[in-house]
N, C-alpha and C positions, 0 to 999 in steps of 0.2 A: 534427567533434567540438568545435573549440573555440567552435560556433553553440551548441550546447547546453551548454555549461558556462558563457556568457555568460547565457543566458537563465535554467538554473536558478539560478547567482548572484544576478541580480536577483528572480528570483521569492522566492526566500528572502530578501533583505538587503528588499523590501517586505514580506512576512510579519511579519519580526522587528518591523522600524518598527513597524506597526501593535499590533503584541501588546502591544510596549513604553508606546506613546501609552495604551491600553487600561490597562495597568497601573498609568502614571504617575496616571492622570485619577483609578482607583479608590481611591490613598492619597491624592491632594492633599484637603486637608480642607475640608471645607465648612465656608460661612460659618452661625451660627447667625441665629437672628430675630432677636435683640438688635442683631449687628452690623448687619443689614441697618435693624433701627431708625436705629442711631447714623450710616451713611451718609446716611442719609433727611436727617436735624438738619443735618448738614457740607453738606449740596446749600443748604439753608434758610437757613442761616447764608452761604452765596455768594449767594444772591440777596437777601438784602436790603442786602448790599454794594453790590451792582450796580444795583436798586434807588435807594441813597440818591446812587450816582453819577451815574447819569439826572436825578436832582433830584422821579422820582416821589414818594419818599415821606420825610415831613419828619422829621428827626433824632429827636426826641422817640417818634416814632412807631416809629422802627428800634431805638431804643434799647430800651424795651420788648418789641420783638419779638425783639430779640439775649438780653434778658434771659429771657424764657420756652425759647426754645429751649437755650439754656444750661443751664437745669433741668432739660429734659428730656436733655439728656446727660448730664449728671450723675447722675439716676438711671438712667438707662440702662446706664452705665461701673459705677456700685456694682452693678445685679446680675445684672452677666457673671457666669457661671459659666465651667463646660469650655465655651471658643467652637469648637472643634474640632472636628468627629465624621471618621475616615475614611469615605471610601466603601465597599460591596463588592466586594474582587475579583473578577476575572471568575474562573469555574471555570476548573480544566486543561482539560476538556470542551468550553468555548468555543472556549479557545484553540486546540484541536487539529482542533476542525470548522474555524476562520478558516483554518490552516493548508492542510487538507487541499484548502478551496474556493480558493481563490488557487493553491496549486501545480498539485494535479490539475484543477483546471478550466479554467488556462490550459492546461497541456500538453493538457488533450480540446479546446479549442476550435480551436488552430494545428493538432491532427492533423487536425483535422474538416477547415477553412478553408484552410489553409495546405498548403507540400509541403514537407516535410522535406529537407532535401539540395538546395535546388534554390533557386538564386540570384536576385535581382530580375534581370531583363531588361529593356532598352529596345525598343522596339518593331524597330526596325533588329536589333538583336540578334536577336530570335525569329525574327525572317522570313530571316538568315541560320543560323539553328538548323535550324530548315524546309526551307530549302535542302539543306543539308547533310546532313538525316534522310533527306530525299529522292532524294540523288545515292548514299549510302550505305546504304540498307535492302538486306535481302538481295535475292538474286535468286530464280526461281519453282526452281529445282534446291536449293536450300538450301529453301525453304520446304516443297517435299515431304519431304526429308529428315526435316523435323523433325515433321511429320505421324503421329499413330498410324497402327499399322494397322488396317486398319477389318476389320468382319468382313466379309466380302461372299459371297453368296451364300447366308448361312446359311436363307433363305426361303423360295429358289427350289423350285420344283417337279422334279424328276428331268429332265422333259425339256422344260422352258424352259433348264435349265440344261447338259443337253445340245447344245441347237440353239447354246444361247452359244458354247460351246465348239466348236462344228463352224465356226461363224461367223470366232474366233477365227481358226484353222488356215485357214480359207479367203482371209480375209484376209492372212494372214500369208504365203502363198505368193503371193500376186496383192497385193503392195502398190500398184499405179499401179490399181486398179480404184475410180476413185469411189463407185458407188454401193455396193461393198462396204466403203467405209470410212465414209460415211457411214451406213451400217446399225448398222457396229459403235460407232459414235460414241452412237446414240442408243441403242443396248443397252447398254452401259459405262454411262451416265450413268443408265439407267432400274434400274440393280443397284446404283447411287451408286459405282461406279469411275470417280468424276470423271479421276483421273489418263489413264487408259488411255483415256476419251472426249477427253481435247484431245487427246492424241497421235494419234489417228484424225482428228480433225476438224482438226488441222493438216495433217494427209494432204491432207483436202479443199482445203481453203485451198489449196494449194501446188500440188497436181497442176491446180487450175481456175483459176491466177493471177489475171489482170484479169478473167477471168469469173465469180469465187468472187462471186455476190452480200452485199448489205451481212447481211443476215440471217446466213449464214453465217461473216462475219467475228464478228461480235457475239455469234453462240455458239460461237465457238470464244475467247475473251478471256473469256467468262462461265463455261465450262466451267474454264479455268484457275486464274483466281479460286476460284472453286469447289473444283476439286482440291486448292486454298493454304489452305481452310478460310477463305475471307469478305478474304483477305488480297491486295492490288494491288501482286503484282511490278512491277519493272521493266517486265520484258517483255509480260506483259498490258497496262501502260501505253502500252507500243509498239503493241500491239493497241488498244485503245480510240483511239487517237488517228488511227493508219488508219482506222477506223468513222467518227470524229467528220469527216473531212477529208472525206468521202463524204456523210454524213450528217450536217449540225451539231445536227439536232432530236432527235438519235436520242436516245431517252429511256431504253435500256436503259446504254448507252453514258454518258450523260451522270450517269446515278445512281451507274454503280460510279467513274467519273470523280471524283465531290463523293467518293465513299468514300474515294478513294484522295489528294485534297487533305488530309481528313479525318485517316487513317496518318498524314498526313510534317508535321503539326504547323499544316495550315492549316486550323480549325472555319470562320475567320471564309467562307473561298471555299468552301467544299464546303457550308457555311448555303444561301448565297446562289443554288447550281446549287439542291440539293434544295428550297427556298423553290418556286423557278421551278419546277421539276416539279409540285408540289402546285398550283401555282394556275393550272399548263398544265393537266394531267389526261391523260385521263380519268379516273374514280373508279376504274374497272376495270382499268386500266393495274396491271402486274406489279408496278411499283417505289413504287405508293402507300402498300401496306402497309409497307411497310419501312423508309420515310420515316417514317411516321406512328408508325412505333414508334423510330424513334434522334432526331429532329427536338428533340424540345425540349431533351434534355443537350449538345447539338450547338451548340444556339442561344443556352444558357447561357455554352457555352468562345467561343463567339464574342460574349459580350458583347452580347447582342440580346434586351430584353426581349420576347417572342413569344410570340402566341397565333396557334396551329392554324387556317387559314385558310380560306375554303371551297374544295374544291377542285373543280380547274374543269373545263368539258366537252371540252377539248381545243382550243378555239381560242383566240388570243389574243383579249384583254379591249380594248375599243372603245368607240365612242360605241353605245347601244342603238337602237330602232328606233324606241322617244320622245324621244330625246332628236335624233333626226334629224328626226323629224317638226316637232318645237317649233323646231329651228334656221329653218326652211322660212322658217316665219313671222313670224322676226326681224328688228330692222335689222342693217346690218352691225356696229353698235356693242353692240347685242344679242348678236348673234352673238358676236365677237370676246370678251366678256366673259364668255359659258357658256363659252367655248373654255378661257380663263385660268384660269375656276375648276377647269375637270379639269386641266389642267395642273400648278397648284398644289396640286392634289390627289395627284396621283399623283409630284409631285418631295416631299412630304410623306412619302409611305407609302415610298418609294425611301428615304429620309434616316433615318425612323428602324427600318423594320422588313427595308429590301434587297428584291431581286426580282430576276427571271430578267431577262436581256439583251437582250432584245425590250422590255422595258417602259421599259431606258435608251436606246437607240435612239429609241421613241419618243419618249420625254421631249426629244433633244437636238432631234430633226426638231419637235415642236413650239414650242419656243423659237425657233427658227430663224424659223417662219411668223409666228410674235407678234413680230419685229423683235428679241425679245432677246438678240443674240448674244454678247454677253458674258457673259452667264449659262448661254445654250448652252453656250461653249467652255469654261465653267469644270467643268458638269456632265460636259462629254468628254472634259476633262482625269483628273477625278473617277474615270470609268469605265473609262479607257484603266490607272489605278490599280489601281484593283479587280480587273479580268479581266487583268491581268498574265499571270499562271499559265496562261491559258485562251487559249490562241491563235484556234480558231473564236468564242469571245465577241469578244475585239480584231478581227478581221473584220468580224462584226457594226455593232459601232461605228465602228470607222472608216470604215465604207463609208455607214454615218449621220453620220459628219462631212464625208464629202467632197460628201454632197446638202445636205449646210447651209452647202457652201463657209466649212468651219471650217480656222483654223491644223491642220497635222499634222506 
C-alpha cells in the first residue's frame, strides 16, 4: 500500500508542477516590439564600447555612433506605450487532459510493464524464489482436488459405455492383471478420465517393475500431468525423471520436463530444453506443436530475443555432406580455419539465442580439438551453470568435459 501512495504522491506533486509552470508562463507578460527595439540599441551601445577598447574604431567615430544610437532610444523610450500584454491561459480543459495523461497513463503503463505487489529481485534472489516455488507447489492429490468435474461420458454411445463399465468391474476385481489395466488405462483416457487412466497405468508401471518399458513410464507421468489439467506435480516430476534417467532424448519426457522448469519460476531453463526440441524435431514429433504455440512469451520471461527456428529433422545438426566434401580438399590450415568459423558460429548462436545440450557438448569438444582450452573450460563452466536443474544435461556435459580432459 504504501508503493502506491508514494507513486500516486509524486504523479500528482509532477502534475501540479507542471500546471503551475503552464500557468506562471501564461501571465508573465510579454515583452513588446519596442522593448525588443531598445534591447537591440543597449547590445549596440556594448559593442562600440568594446569596439573602441580593441582600438578598432577611432573615438570620433564611436562617438558619433554613441550619439545616433542614443536617439534612437530616446525615441524609442518616448513611445513605449502598455509594454506588457499577458499571455493566454491555458483552459481548465488543458489542464484536466495534462492531468488525466500523467496520472492515468503512468498508472496504464506500470500495470501494463510492470507487477504490482511484487518487489525488485536480484538474480540470486529469483532462482531462490524458484527454488522454493519448486520444493512447495502442491502435490498431484491437491492438484486433482482442485480440478472441475468434468462431464464424462456425456457422448458415449449405450454400449461403448457399457463395455467401459464391464471393463471397470473386471478390472476392479483382478487388479494384478496387466493387460486389464492397461486396456482400462487407454479407455479412461480415450472418455478424457485422465485421473482414472494414471491410476490404471500406475497399476501397469508397478505390477511390470524394471520391465514397465520407457513408453509406458512416459505415459503414465503424461497421463498424470494431464489429469492435473497441463500442471507438473511433484510426483510426475518423479516420473519424468525416471524416463529421463532411462532415456535422456526422450522428447515426450523432456517437453513436459521445460513445462514444469517453466511452473516453478524458471522460463530462462525450460526456453532452452523446448529451443532444443524445436531444432531436434521432427516436425511431426507430438511436442512441436505445443512448443510452437507457448515458445515465444516463454522466451520473452526468459529475456531472449527469438525468432521461431527451423525445425529440425530429428538429428543433430553437423557438418553437411559439402562442407565434408570441400574439407577433403583443403590444407590442414584450410581445414583447421572452416573448422573455427562453425565453431564460432555456433558458440555465437549458443551466446545469444541458447540451444539444446548436444550443441554445448559439442561446442566444448570442439574447442578442445582447436587447442582452446581455456575457452572450452570457460564455455563448461558456463553450461555446467545453465543445466544446473537438469541432471541428464549435466551428464551430458560433463562426460564432454572429461573427453576434453577439462578441470571438473
Amino acid at each position: 500500500m504504501s508503493f502506491w501512495i508514494i507513486a500516486a504522491s509524486g504523479a500528482a506533486l509532477v502534475t501540479v508542477l507542471l500546471i503551475r509552470a503552464l500557468w506562471r508562463g501564461a501571465t508573465a507578460p510579454e515583452p513588446t516590439r519596442v522593448e525588443q527595439d531598445l534591447q537591440v540599441y543597449r547590445d549596440q551601445l556594448a559593442e562600440v564600447e568594446r569596439e573602441v577598447a580593441r582600438g578598432v574604431l577611432p573615438q570620433e567615430d564611436a562617438a558619433r555612433a554613441k550619439t545616433e544610437i542614443s536617439r534612437r532610444i530616446l525615441a524609442a523610450d518616448t513611445s513605449r506605450g502598455e509594454a506588457v500584454q499577458p499571455g493566454a491561459k491555458p483552459s481548465k480543459f488543458l489542464m484536466a487532459v495534462i492531468a488525466v495523461v500523467l496520472v492515468g497513463g503512468s498508472l496504464f503503463a506500470y500495470l501494463s510493464l510492470g507487477a504490482p505487489g511484487y518487489g525488485d529481485l536480484a538474480l540470486q534472489d529469483r532462482i531462490a524464489f524458484a527454488e522454493n516455488l519448486r520444493e512447495t507447489r502442491p502435490s498431484q492429490a491437491d492438484a486433482l482436488e482442485d480440478m472441475p468435474n468434468a462431464n464424462l461420458g456425456a457422448e458415449l454411445s449405450p454400449e461403448y459405455e457399457a463395455l467401459l463399465t464391464r471393463l471397470r468391474e473386471t478390472v476392479a476385481k483382478r487388479p494384478d492383471d496387466v493387460q486389464g489395466q492397461t486396456l482400462l488405462a487407454q479407455n479412461e483416457a480415450r472418455v478424457g478420465n485422465f485421473a482414472a487412466a494414471a491410476d490404471a497405468q500406475a497399476s501397469v508401471v508397478r505390477l511390470k517393475g524394471t520391465d514397465a518399458s520407457v513408453e509406458e513410464v512416459t505415459n503414465y507421468a503424461e497421463l498424470m500431468i494431464m489429469a492435473a489439467g497441463g500442471y507438473v506435480s511433484p510426483q510426475a516430476e518423479d516420473v519424468l525423471g525416471a524416463v529421463l534417467t532411462r532415456d535422456a532424448e526422450n522428447g515426450t519426457a523432456r517437453y513436459y520436463w521445460g513445462l514444469m522448469l517453466i511452473q516453478t519460476g524458471r522460463p530462462d531453463q525450460g526456453f532452452r530444453i523446448w529451443d532444443g526440441l524445436l531444432r531436434r524435431g521432427p516436425a511431426d514429433a507430438p511436442w512441436i506443436e505445443p512448443i510452437l504455440g507457448q515458445i515465444e512469451p516463454v522466451a520473452e520471461l526468459a529475456g531472449v530475443d527469438y525468432a521461431i527456428p527451423e525445425i529440425g529433422d530429428g538429428a543433430l545438426r553437423g557438418p553437411s555432406d559439402g562442407d565434408i566434401e570441400a574439407a577433403q580438399d583443403m590444407t590442414p590450415a584450410e581445414r583447421m580455419e572452416m573448422i573455427g568459423s562453425m565453431v564460432d558460429g555456433l558458440s555465437e548462436r549458443l551466446a545469444t539465442q541458447g540451444g539444446p545440450v548436444e550443441d554445448w557438448a559439442r561446442l566444448i569438444s570442439s574447442l578442445a580439438v582447436l587447442g582452446q582450452t581455456d575457452r572450452a573450460q570457460a564455455i563448461y563452466d558456463n553450461a555446467m551453470e545453465v543445466f544446473s536443474d537438469d541432471p541428464t544435461a549435466m551428464d551430458i556435459i560433463f562426460r564432454a568435459g572429461e573427453r576434453a580432459s577439462l578441470a571438473q
